[in-house]
PDB file of N, CA, C and O in Angstrom:
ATOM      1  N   UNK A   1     -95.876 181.244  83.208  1.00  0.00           N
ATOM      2  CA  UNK A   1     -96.279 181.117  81.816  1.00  0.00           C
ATOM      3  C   UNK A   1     -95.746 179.796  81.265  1.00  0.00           C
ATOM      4  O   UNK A   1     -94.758 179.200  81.693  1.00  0.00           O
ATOM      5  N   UNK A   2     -96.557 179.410  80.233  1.00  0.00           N
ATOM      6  CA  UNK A   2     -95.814 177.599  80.018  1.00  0.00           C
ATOM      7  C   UNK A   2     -95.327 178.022  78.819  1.00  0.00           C
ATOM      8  O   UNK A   2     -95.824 178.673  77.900  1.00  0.00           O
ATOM      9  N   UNK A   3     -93.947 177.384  79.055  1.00  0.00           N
ATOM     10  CA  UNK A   3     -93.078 177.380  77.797  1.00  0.00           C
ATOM     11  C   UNK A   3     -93.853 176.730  76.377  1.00  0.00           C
ATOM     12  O   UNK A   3     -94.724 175.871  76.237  1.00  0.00           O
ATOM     13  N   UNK A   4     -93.019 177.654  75.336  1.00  0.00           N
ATOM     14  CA  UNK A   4     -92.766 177.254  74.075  1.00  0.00           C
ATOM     15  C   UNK A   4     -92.651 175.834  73.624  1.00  0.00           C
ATOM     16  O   UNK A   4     -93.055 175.446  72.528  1.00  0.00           O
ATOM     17  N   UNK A   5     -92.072 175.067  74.539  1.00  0.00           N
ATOM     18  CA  UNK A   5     -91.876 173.860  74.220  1.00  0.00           C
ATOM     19  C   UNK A   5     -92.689 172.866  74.586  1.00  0.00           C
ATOM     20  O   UNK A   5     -93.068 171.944  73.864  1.00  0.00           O
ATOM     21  N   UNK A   6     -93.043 173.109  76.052  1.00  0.00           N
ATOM     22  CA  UNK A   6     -94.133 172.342  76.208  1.00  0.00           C
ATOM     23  C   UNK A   6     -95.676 172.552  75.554  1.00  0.00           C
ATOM     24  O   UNK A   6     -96.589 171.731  75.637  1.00  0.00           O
ATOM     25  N   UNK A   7     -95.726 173.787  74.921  1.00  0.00           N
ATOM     26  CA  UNK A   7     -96.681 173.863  74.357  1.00  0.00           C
ATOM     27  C   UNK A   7     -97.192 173.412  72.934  1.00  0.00           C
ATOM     28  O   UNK A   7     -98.211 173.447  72.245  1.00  0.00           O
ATOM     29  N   UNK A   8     -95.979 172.999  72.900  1.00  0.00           N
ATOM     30  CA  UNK A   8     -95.848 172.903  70.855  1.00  0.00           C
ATOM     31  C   UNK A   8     -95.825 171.257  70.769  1.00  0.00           C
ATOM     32  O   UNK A   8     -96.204 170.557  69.830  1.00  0.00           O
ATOM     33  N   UNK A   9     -95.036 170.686  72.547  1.00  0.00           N
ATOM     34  CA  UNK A   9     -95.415 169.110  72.456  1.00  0.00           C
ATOM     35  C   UNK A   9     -97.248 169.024  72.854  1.00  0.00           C
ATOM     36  O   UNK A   9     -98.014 168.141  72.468  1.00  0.00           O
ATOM     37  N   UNK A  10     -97.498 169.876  73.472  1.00  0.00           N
ATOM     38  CA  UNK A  10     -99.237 169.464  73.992  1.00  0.00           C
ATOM     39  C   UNK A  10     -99.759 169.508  72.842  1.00  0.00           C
ATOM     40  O   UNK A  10    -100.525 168.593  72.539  1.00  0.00           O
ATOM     41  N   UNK A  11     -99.519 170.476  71.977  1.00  0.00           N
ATOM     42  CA  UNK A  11    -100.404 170.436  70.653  1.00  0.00           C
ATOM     43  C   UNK A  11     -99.929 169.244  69.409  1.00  0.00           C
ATOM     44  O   UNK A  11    -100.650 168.835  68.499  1.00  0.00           O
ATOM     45  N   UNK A  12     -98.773 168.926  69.639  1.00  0.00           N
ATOM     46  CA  UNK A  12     -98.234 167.632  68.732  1.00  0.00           C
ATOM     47  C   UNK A  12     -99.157 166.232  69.497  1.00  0.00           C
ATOM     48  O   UNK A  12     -99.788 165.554  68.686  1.00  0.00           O
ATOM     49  N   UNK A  13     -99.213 165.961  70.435  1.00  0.00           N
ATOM     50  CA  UNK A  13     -99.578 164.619  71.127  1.00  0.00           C
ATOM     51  C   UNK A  13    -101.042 164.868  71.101  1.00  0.00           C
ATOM     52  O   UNK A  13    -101.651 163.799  71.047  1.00  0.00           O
ATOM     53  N   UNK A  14    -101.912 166.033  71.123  1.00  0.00           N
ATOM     54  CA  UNK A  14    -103.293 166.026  70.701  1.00  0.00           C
ATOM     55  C   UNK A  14    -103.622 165.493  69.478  1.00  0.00           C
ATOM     56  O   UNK A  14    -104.345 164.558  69.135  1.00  0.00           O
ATOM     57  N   UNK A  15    -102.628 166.645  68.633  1.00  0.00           N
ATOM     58  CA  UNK A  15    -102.619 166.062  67.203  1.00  0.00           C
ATOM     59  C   UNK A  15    -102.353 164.214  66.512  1.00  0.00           C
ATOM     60  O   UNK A  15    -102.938 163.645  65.590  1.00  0.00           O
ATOM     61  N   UNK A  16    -101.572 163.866  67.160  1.00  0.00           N
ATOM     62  CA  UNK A  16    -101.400 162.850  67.087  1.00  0.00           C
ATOM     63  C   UNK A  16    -102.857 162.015  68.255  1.00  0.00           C
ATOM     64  O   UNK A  16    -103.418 161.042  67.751  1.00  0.00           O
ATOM     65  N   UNK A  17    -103.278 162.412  69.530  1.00  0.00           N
ATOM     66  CA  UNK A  17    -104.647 161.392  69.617  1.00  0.00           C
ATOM     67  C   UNK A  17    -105.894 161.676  68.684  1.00  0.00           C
ATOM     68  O   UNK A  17    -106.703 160.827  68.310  1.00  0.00           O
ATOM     69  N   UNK A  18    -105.899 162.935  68.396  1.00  0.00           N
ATOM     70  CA  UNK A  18    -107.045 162.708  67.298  1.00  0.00           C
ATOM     71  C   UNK A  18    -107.142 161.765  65.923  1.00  0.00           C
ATOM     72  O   UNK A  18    -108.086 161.077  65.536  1.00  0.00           O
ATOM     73  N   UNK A  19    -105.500 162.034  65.176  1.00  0.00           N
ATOM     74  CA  UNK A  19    -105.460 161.294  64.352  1.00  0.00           C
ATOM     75  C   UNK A  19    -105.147 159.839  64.699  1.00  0.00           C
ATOM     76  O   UNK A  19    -105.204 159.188  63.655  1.00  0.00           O
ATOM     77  N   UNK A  20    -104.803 158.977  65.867  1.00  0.00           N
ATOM     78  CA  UNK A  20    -105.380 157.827  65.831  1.00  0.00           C
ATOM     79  C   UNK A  20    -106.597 157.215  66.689  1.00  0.00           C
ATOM     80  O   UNK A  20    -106.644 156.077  67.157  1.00  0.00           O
ATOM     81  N   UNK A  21    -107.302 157.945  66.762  1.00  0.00           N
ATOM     82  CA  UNK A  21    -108.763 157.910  67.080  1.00  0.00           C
ATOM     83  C   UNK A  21    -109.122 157.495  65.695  1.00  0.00           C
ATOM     84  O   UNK A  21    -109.322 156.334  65.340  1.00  0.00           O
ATOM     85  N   UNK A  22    -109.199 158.835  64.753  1.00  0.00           N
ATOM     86  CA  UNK A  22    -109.800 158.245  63.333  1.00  0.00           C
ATOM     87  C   UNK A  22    -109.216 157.290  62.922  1.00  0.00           C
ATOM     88  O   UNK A  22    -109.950 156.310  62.796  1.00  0.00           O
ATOM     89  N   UNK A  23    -107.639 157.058  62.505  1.00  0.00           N
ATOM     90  CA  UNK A  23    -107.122 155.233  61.998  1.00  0.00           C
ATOM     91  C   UNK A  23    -107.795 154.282  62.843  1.00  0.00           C
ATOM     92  O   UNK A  23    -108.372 153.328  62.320  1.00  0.00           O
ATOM     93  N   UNK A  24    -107.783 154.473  64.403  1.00  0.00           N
ATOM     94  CA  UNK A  24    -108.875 153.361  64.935  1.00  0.00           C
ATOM     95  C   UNK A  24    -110.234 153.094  64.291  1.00  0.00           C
ATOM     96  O   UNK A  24    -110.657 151.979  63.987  1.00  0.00           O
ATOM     97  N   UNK A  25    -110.618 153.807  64.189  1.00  0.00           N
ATOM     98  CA  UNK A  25    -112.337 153.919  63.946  1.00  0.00           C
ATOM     99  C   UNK A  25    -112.293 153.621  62.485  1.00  0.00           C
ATOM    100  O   UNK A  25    -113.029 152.646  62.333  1.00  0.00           O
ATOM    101  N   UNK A  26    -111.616 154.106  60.928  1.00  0.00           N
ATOM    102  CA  UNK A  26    -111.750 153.852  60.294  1.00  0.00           C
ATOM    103  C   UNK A  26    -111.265 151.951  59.910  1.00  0.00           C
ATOM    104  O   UNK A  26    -111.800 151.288  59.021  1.00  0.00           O
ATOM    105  N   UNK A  27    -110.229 151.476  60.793  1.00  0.00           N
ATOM    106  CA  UNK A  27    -109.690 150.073  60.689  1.00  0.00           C
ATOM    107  C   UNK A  27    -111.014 149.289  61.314  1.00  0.00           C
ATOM    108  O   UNK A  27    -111.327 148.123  61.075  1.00  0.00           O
ATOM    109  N   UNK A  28    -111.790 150.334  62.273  1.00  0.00           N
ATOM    110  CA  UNK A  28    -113.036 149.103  62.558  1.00  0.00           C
ATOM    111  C   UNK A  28    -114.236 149.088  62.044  1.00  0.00           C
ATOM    112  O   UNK A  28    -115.057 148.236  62.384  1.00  0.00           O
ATOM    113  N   UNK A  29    -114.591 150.360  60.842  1.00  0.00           N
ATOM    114  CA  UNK A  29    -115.187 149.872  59.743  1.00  0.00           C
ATOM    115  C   UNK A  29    -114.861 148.789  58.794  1.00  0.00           C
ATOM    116  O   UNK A  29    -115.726 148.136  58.211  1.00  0.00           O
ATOM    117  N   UNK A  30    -113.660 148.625  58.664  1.00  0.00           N
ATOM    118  CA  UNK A  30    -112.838 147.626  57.714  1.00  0.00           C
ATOM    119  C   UNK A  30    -113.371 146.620  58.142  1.00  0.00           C
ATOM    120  O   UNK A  30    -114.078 145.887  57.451  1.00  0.00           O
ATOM    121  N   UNK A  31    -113.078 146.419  59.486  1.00  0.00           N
ATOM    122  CA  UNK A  31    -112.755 144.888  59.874  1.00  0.00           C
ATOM    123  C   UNK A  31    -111.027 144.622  59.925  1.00  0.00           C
ATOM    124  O   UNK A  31    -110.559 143.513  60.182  1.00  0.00           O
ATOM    125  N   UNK A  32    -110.333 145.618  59.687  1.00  0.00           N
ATOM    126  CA  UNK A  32    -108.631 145.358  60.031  1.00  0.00           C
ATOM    127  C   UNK A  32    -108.131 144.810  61.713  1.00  0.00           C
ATOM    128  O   UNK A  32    -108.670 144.372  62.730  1.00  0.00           O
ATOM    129  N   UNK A  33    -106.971 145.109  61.294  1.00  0.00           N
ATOM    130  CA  UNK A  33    -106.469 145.057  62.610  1.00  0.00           C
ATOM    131  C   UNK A  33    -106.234 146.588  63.532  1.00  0.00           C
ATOM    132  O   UNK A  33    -105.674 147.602  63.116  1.00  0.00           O
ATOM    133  N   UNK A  34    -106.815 146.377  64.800  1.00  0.00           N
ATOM    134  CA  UNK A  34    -106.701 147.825  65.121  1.00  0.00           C
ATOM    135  C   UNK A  34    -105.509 148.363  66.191  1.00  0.00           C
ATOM    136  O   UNK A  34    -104.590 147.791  66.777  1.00  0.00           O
ATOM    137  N   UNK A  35    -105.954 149.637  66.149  1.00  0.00           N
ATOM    138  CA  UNK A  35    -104.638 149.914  67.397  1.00  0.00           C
ATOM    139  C   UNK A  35    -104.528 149.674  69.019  1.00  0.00           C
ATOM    140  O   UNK A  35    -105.212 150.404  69.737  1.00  0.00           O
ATOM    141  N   UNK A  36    -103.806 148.813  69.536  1.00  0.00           N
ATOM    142  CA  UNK A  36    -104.291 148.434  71.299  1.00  0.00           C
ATOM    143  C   UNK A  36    -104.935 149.799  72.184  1.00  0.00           C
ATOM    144  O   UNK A  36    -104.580 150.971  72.059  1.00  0.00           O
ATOM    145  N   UNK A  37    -105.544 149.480  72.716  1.00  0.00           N
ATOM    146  CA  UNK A  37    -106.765 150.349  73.440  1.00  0.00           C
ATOM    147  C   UNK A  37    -105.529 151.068  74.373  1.00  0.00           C
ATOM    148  O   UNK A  37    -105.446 152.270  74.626  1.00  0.00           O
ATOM    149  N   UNK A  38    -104.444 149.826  74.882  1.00  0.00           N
ATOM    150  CA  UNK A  38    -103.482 150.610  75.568  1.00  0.00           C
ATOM    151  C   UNK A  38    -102.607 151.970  74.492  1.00  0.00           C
ATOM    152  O   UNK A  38    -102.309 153.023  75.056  1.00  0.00           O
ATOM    153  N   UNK A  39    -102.378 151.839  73.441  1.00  0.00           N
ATOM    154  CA  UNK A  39    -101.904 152.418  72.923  1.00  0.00           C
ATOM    155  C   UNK A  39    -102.415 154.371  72.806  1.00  0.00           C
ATOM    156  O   UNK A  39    -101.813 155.440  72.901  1.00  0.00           O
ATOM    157  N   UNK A  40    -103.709 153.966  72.577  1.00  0.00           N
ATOM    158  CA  UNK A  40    -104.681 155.055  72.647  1.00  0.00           C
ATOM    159  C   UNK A  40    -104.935 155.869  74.359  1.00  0.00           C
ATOM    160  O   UNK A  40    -105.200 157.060  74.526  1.00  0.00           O
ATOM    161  N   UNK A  41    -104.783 154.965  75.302  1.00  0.00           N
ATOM    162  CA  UNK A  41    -104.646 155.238  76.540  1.00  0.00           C
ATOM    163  C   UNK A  41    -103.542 155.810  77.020  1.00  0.00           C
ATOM    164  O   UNK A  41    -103.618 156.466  78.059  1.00  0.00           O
ATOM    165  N   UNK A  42    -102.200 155.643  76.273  1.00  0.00           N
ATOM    166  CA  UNK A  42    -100.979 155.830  76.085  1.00  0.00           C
ATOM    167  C   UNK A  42    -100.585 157.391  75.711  1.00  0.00           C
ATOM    168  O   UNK A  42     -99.992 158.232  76.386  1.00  0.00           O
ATOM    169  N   UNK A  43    -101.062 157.449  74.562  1.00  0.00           N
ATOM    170  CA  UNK A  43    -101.317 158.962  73.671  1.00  0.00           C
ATOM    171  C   UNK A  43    -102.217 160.159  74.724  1.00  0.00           C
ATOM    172  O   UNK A  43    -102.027 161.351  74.967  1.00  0.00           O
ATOM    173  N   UNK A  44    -103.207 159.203  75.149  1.00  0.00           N
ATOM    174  CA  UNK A  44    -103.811 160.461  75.990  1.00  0.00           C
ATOM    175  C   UNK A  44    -103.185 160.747  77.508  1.00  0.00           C
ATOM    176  O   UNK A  44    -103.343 161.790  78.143  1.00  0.00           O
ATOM    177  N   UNK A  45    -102.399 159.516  77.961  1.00  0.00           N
ATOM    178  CA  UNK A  45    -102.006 160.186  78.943  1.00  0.00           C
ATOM    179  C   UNK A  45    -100.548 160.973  79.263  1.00  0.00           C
ATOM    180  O   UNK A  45    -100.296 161.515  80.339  1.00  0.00           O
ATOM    181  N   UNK A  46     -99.403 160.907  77.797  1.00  0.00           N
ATOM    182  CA  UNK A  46     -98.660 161.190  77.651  1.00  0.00           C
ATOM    183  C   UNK A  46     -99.067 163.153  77.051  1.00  0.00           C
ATOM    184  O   UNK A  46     -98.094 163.871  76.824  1.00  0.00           O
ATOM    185  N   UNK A  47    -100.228 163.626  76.914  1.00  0.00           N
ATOM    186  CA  UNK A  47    -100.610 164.970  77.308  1.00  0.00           C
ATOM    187  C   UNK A  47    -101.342 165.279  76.219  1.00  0.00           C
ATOM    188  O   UNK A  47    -101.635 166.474  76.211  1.00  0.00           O
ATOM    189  N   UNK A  48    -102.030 164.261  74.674  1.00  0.00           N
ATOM    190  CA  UNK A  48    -102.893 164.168  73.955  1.00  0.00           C
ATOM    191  C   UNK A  48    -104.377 163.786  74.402  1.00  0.00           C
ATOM    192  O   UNK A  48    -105.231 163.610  73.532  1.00  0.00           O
ATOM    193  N   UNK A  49    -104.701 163.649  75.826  1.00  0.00           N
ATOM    194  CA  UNK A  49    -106.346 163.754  76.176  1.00  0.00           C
ATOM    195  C   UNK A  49    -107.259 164.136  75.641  1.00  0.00           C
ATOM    196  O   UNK A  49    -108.199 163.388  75.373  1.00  0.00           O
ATOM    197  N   UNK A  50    -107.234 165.766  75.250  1.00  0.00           N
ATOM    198  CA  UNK A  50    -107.772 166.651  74.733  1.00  0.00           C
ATOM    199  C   UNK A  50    -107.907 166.005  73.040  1.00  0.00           C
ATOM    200  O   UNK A  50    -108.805 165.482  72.380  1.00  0.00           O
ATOM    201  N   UNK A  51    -107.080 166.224  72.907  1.00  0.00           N
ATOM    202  CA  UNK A  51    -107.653 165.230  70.644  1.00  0.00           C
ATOM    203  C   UNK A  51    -107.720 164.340  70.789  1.00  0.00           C
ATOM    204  O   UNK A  51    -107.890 163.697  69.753  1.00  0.00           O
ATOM    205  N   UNK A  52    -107.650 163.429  72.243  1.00  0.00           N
ATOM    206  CA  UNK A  52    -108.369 161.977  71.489  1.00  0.00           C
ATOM    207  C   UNK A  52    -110.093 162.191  71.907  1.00  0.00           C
ATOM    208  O   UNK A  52    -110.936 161.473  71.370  1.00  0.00           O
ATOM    209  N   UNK A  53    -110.333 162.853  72.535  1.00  0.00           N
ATOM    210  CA  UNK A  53    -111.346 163.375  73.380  1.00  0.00           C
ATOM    211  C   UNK A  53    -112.219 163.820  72.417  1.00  0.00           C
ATOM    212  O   UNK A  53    -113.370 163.401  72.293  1.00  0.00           O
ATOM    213  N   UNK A  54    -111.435 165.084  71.386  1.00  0.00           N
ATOM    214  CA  UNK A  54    -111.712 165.533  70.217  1.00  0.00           C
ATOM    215  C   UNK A  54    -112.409 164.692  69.090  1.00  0.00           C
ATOM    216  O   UNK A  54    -113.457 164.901  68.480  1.00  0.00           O
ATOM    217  N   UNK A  55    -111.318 163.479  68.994  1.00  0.00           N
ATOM    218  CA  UNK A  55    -111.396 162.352  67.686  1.00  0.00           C
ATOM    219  C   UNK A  55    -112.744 161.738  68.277  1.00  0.00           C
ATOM    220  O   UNK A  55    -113.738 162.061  67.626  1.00  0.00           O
ATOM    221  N   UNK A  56    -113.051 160.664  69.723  1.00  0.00           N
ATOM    222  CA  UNK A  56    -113.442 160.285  69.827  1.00  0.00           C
ATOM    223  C   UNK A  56    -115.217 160.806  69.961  1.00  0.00           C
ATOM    224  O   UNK A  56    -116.108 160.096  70.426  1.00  0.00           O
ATOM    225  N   UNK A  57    -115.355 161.939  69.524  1.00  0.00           N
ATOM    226  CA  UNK A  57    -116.703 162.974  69.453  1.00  0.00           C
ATOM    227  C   UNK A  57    -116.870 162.737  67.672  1.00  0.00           C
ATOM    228  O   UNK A  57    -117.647 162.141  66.925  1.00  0.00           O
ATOM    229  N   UNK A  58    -115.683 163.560  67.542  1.00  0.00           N
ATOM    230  CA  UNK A  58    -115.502 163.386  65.824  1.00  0.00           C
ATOM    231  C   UNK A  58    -115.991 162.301  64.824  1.00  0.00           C
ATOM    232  O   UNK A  58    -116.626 162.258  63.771  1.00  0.00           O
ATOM    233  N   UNK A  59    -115.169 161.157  65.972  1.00  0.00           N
ATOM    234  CA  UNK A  59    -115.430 159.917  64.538  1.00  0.00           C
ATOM    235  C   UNK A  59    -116.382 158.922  65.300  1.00  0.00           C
ATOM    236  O   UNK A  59    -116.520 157.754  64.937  1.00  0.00           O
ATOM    237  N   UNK A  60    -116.913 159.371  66.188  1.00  0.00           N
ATOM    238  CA  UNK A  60    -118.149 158.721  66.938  1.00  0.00           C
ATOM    239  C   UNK A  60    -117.287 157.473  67.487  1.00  0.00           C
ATOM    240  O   UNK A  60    -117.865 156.476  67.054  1.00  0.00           O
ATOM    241  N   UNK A  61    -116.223 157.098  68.205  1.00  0.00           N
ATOM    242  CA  UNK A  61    -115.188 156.304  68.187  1.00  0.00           C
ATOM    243  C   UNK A  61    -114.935 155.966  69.412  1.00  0.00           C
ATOM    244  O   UNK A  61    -114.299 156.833  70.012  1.00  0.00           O
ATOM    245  N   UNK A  62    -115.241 154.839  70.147  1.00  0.00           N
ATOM    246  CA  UNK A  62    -115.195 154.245  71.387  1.00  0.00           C
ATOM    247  C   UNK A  62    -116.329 155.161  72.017  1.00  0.00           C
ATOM    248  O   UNK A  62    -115.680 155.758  72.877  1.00  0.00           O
ATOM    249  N   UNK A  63    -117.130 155.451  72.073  1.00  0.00           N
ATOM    250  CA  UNK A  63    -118.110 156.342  72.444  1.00  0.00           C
ATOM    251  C   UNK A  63    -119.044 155.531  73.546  1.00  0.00           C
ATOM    252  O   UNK A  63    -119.602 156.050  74.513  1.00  0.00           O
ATOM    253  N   UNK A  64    -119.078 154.192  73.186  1.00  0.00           N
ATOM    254  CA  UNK A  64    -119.996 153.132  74.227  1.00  0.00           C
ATOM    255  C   UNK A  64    -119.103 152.573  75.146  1.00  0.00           C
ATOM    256  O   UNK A  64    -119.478 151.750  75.981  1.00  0.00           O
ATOM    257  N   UNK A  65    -117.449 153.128  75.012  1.00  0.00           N
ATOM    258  CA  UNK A  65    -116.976 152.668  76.416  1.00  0.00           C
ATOM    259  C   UNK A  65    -116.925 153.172  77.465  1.00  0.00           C
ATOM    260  O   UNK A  65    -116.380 154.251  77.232  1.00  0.00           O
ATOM    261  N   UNK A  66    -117.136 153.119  78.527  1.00  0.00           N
ATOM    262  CA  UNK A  66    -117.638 153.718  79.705  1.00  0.00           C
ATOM    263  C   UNK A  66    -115.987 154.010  80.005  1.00  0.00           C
ATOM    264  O   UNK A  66    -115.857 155.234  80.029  1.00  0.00           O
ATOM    265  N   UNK A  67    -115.058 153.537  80.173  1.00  0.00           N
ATOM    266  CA  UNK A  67    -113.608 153.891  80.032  1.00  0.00           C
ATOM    267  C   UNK A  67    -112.954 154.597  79.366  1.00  0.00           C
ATOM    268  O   UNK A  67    -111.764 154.882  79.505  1.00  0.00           O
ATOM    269  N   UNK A  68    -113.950 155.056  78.309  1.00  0.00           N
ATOM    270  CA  UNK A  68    -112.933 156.457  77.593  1.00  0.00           C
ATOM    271  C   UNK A  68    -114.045 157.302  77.529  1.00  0.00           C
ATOM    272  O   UNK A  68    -113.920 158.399  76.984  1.00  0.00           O
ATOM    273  N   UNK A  69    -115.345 156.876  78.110  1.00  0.00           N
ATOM    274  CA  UNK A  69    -116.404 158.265  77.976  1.00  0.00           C
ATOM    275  C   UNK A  69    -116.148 159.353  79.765  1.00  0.00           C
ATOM    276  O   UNK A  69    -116.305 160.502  80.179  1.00  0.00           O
ATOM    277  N   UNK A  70    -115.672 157.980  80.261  1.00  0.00           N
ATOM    278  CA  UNK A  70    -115.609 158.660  81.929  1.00  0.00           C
ATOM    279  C   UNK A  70    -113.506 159.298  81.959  1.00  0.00           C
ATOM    280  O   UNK A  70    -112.885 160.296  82.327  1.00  0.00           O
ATOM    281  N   UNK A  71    -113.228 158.108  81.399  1.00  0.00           N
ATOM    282  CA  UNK A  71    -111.831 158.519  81.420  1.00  0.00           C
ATOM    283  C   UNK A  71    -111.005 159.593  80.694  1.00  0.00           C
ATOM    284  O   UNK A  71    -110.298 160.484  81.166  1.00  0.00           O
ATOM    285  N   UNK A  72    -111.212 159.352  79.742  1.00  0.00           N
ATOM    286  CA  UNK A  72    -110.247 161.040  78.643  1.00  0.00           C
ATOM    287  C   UNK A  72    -110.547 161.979  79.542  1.00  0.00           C
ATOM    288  O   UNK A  72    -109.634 162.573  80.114  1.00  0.00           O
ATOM    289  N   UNK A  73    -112.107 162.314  79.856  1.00  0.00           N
ATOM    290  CA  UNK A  73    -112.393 163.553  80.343  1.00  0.00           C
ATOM    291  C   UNK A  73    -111.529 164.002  82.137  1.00  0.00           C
ATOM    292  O   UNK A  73    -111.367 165.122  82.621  1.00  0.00           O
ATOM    293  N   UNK A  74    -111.100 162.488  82.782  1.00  0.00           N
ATOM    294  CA  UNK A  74    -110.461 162.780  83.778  1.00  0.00           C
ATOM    295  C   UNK A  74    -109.313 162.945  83.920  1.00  0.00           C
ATOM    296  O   UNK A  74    -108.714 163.582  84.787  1.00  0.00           O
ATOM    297  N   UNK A  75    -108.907 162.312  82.976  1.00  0.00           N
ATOM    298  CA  UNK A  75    -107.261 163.093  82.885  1.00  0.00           C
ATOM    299  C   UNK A  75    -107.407 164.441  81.940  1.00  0.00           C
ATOM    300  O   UNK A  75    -106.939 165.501  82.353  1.00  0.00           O
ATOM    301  N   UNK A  76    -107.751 164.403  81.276  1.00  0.00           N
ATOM    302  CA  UNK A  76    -108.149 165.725  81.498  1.00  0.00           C
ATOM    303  C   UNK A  76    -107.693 167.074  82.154  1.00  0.00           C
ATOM    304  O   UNK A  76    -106.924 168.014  81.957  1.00  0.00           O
ATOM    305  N   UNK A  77    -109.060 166.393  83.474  1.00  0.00           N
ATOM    306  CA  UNK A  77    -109.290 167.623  84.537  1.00  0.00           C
ATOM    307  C   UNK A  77    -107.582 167.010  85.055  1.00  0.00           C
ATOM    308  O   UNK A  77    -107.134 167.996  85.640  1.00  0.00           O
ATOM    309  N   UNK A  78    -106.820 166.242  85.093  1.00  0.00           N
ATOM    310  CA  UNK A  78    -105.787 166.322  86.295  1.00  0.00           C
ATOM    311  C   UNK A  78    -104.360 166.902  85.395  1.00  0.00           C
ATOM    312  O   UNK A  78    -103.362 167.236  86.034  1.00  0.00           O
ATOM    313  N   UNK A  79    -104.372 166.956  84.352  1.00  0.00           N
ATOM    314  CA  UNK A  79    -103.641 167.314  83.522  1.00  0.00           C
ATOM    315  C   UNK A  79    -104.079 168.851  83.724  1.00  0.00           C
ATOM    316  O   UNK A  79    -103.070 169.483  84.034  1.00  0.00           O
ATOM    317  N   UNK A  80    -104.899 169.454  83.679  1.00  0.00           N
ATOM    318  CA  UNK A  80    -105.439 170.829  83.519  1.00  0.00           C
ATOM    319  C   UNK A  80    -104.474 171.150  84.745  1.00  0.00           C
ATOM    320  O   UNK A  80    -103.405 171.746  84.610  1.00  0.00           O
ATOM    321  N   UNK A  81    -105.152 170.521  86.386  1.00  0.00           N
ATOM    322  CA  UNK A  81    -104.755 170.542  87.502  1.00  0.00           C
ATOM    323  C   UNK A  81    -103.203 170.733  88.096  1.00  0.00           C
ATOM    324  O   UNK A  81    -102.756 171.460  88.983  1.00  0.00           O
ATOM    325  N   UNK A  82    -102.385 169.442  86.928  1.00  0.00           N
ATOM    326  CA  UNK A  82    -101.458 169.757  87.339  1.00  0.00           C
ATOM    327  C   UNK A  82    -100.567 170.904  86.638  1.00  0.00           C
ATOM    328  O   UNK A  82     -99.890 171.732  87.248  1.00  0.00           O
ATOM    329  N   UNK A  83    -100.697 170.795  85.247  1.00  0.00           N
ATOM    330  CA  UNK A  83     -99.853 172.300  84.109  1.00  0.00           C
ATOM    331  C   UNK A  83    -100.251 173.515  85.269  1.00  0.00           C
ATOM    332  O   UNK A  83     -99.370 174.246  85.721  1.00  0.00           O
ATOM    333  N   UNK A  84    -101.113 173.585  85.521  1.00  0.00           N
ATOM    334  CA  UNK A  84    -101.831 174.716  86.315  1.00  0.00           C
ATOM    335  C   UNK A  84    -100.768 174.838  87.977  1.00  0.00           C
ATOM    336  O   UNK A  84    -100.084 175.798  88.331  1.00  0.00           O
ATOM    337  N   UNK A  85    -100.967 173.565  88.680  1.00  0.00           N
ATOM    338  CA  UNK A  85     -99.860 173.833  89.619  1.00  0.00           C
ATOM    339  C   UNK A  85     -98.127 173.934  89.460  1.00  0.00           C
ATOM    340  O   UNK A  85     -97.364 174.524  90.225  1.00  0.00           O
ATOM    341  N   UNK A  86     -97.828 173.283  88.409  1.00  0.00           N
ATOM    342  CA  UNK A  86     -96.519 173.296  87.760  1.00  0.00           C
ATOM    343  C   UNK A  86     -96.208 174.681  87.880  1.00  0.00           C
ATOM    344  O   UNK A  86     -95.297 175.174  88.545  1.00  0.00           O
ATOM    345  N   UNK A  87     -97.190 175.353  87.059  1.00  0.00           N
ATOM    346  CA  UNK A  87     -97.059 176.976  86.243  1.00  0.00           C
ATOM    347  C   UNK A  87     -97.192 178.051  87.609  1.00  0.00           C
ATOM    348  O   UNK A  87     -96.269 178.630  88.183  1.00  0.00           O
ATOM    349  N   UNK A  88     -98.349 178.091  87.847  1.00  0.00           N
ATOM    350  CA  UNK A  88     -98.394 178.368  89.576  1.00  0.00           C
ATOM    351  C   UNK A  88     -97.760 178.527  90.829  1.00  0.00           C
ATOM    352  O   UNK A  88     -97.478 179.487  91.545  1.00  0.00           O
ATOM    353  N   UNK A  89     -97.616 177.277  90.884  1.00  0.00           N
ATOM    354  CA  UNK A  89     -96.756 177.375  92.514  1.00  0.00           C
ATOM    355  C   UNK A  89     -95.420 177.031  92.289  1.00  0.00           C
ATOM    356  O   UNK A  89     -94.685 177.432  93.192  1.00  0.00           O
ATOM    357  N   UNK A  90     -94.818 176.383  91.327  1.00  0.00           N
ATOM    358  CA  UNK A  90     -93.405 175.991  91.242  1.00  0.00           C
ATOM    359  C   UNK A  90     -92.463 177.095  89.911  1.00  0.00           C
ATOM    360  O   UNK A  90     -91.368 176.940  89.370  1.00  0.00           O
ATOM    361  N   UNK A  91     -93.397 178.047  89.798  1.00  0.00           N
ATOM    362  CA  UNK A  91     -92.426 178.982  89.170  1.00  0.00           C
ATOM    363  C   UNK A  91     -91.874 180.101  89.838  1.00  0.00           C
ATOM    364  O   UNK A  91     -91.075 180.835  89.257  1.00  0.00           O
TER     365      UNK A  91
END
């Protein structure tokens, strides 16, 4: 069973890629300065995939990059893959 804790960070770091999906997307209506693509790549692979995945549906937001239309969704699946073997075979 996955802990309390790791569960309450998976849902904080989603929370946090969705909401800078939208500050991205709304700074590039502006014309501002935006947030590094690494940064956003950062958020999702630190276990927020899933809400930037979310945001980026949401706020129609990097949607023409072939790097976050093919990518979010693969970490993803390996994130799924690994919580799943973590929980699985090493408990």
């Amino acid at each position: 069973m996955i802990d309390l804790e790791i569960l309450l960070y998976l849902i904080v770091a989603n929370i946090i890629g969705f909401i800078f999906m939208g500050i991205d997307k709304r700074k590039a209506k502006k014309g501002e300065w935006r947030l590094p693509e690494r940064t956003l790549w950062g958020i999702a692979i630190l276990g927020g995939a899933i809400g930037s995945l979310l945001g980026m549906k949401t706020f129609r937001h990097k949607t023409k990059h072939r790097s976050f239309v093919i990518g979010l969704p693969l970490i993803i699946i390996f994130q799924v893959v690994f919580f799943v073997y973590i929980n699985v075979f090493l408990s």
